[in-house]
N, C-alpha and C positions, 0 to 999 in steps of 0.2 A: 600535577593536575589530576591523573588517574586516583590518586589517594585520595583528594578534595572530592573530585565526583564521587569517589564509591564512599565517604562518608554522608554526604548529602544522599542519594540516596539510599542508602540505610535510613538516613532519617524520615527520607519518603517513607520507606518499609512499613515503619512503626507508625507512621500517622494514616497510612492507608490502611495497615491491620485493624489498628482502632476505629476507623470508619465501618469499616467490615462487620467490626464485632457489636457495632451497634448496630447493624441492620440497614434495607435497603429502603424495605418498603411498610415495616411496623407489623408485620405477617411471620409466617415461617419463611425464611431463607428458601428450603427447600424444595418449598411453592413457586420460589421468584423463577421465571422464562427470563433469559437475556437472548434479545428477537434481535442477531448479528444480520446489519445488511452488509450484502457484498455482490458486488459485479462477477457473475462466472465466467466471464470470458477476461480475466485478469490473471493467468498463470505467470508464477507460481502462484501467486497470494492467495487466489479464488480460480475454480473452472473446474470442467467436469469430466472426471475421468474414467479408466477405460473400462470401468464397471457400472458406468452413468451415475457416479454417485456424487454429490458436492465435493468438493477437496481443495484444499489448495493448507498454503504455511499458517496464513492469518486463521483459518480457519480451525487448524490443529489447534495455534495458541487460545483461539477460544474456547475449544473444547476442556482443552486442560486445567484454563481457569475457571468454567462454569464446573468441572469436579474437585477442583478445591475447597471451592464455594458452597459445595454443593447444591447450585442452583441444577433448572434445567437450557438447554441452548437449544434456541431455533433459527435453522439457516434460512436465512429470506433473500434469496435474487432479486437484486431490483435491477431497473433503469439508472445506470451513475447518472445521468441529466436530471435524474429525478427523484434523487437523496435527502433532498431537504425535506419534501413533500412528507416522502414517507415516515423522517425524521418525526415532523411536525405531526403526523396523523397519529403517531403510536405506534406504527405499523410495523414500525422498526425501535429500538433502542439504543442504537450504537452505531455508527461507520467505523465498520474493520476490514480493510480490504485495501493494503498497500493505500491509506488514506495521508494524503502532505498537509503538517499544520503549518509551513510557512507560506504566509497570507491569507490564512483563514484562522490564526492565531485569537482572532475576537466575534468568530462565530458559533464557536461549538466550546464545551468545556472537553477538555483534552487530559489525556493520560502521558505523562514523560516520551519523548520519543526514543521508540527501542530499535528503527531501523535506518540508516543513511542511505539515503539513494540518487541517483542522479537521473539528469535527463539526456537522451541520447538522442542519437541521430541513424535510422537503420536506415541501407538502398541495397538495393539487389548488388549481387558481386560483381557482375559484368558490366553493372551502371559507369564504372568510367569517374564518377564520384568519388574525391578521396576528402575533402575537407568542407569545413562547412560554407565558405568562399564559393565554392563549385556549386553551392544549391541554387544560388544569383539565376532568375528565367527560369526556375524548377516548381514543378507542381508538389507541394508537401499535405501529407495528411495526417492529422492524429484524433485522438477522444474531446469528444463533446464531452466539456464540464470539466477535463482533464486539470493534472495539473504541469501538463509538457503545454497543452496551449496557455493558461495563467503566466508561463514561463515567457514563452513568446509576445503574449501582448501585453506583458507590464516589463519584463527586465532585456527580453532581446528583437524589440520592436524591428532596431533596425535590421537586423537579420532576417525579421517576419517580413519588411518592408521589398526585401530582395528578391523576394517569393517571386512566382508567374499566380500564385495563391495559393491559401492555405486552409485546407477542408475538412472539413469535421465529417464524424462519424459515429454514431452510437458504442462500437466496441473494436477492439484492436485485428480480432478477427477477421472481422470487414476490410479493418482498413491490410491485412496482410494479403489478403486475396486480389483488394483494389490494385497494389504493388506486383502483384503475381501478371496478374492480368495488363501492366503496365500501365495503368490510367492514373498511377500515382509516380513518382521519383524517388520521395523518403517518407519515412516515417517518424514522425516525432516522439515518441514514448521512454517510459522508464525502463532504467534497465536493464531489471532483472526480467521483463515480461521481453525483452528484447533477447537476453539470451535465452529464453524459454523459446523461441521462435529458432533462433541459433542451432539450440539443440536439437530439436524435432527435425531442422531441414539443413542438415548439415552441407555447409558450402554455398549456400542458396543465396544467403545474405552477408553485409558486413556493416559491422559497427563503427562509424567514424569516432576517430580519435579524441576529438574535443567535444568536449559534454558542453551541452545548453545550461544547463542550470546542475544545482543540488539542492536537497531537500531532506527532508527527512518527514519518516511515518511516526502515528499513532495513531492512540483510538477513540474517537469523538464522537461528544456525548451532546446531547441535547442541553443550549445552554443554559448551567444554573443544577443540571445533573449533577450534583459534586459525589454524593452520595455512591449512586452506582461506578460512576469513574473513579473516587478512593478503591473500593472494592478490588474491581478489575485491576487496578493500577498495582492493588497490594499483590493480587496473585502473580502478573508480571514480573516484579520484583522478587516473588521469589522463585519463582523458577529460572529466575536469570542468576539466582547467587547459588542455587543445587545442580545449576547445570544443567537443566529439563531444555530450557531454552536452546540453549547449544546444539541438544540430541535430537530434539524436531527440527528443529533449524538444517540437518547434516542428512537428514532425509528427503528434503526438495532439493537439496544438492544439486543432483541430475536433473532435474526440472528448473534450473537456472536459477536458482536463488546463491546470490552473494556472501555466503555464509559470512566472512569477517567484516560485513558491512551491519551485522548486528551492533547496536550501542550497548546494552545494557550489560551483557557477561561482558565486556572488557572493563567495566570498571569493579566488579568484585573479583578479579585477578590479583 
């Protein structure tokens, strides 16, 4: 199966180069801005660090694709509630930022998915909390627009059902502060943003053992985009076969990113 995916894409490769090579926007390349939205309070993906400057993984692999490209990249923070918006205004060009195509599969035109991830379940460590049975009468909170809530009200209803409720919140920050503070029990989130939390406050939290869902990232484009998402899709593809992918990847490391939950270098092995 690893031989089949890494010939297919290969053949991605060359039909995104080719897209590439014919241009994005009928102008210079060089002119082209690719305006990356991302949520900064999304570590590792997106957030801001301890030199207050934008950062996160997704945010590297954009960079390194807009210099192959050689376009230019503009980081734009938005509202996750309010992605499409900006989508649709222009304001933005892309969602890249730990973005799940599964169930928004016929909303965006999509680039291959290069990360697997799942959905978790975080509660403080002295919560008493070991499985997700024990969340039954529990106050749960995660992201507005998320896709740990998607998860809950289309595929694990009835586990949402078990709730005392289930609350939304603009960004994960919020909702780890809400859990600090006790007026939460869990946290619904992905997670690599869940061992990013992990890491920073060692011992504080725990990760229950069964995952809500899985999913997987890419980067999506305004629908009918084909053009700039070949592009982007080509440089993905290769810096997942030279190995770039890997060596940004082994740098958020310590910032909780799953490094062998990457898809794309495992199939040019």
């Amino acid at each position: 199966m690893k031989r089949v995916l890494a010939v297919l894409l290969a053949l991605l490769l060359v039909l995104s180069l080719g897209a590439c090579a014919q241009g994005n926007t009928g102008e210079d390349e060089t002119a082209f801005t690719l305006k990356v939205g991302f949520d900064a309070d999304y570590p590792p993906f997106g957030f801001v660090n301890e030199a207050g400057d934008y950062d996160g993984f997704d945010l590297a692999l954009a960079e390194e694709a807009c210099k192959r490209l050689g376009w230019k990249m503009e980081k734009t923070a938005i509202v996750w509630d309010s992605k499409d918006a900006e989508l649709d205004s222009g304001n933005i060009n892309c969602i890249w930022n730990g973005f799940t195509i599964n169930g928004r599969e016929d909303d965006y035109t999509w680039t291959v998915g290069y990360y697997d991830n799942s959905i978790v379940m975080v509660v403080r460590a002295d919560s008493g909390i070991e499985t997700l049975a024990d969340l039954a009468g529990k106050v749960v909170i995660t992201q507005a627009a998320s896709s740990a809530l998607m998860a809950l009200e289309n595929d694990q209803v009835e586990l949402k059902d078990s709730f005392a409720s289930l609350l939304e919140t603009a960004d994960y920050n919020a909702a780890f502060m809400e859990m600090n503070a006790g007026a939460v029990d869990a946290i619904a989130v992905d997670v690599g943003v869940a061992n990013y939390y992990m890491a920073s406050q060692a011992g504080s939290y725990l990760i229950l053992d069964e995952d809500v869902s899985s999913e997987e990232y890419g980067v999506g484009f305004k629908k009918g985009d084909t053009a700039t998402m070949y592009a982007v899709q080509g440089a993905l593809l290769e810096m997942a076969a030279d190995g770039t992918m890997l060596e940004i990847a082994e740098k958020y490391a310590d910032k909780g990113l799953v490094v062998d939950s990457l898809v794309l270098p495992h199939a040019f092995r």
